[in-house]
C-alpha positions as CSV (number, residue, x, y, z in Angstrom):
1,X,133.7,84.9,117.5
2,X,137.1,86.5,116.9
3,X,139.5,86.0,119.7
4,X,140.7,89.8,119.6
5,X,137.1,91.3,119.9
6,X,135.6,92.9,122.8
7,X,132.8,89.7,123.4
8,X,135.3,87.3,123.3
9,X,137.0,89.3,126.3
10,X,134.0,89.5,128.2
11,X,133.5,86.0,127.8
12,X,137.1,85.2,129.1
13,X,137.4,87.7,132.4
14,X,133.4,85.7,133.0
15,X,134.6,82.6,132.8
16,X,138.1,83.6,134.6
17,X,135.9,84.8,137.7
18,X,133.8,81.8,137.5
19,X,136.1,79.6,138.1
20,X,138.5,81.3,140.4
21,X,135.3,82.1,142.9
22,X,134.2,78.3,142.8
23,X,137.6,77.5,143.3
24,X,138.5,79.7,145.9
25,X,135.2,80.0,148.1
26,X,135.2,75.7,148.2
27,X,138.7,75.1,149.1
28,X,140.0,75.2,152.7
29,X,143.6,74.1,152.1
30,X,146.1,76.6,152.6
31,X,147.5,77.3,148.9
32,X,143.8,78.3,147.7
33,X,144.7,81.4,146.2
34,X,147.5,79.6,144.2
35,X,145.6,76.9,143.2
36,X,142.1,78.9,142.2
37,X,144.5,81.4,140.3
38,X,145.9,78.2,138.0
39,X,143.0,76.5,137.6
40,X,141.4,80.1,136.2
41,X,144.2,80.8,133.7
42,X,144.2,77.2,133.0
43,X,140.4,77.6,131.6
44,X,141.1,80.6,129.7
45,X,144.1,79.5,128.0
46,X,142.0,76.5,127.2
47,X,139.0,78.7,126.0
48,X,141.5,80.6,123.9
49,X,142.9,77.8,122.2
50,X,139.4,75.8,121.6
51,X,138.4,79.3,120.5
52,X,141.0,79.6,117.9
53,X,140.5,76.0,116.6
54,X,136.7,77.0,116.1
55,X,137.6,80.1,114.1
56,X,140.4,78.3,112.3
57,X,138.0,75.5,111.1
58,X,135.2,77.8,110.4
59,X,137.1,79.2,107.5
60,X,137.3,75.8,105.8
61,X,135.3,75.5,102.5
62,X,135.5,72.1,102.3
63,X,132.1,70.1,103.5
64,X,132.9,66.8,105.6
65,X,129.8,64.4,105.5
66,X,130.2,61.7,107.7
67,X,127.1,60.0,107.0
């Protein structure tokens, strides 16, 4: 998955609202909305960058058998 296409996208705003709403609706202190908006961009940063190592290693010809 290519981290300029469309599906990767839809991915990211899915998991961004995931985790803002879980977040969000199961926090009663009063900096919610601060805190669910981190901890959202905080996952898709981190789904970027574990995206970009996946597609960065998937181009590698080289076969590592660790058996």
């Amino acid at each position: 998955m290519n981290i300029k296409s469309k599906k990767f996208a839809v991915i990211a705003v899915i998991t961004f609202l995931i985790l803002f709403l879980m977040n969000y609706i199961g926090n009663d202190l009063p900096d919610k909305l601060e805190r669910a908006l981190m901890t959202a961009v905080a996952g898709v940063i981190g789904l970027t960058i574990g995206m970009w190592f996946v597609l960065k290693n998937s181009k590698d010809d080289t076969h590592h058998d660790f058996d």
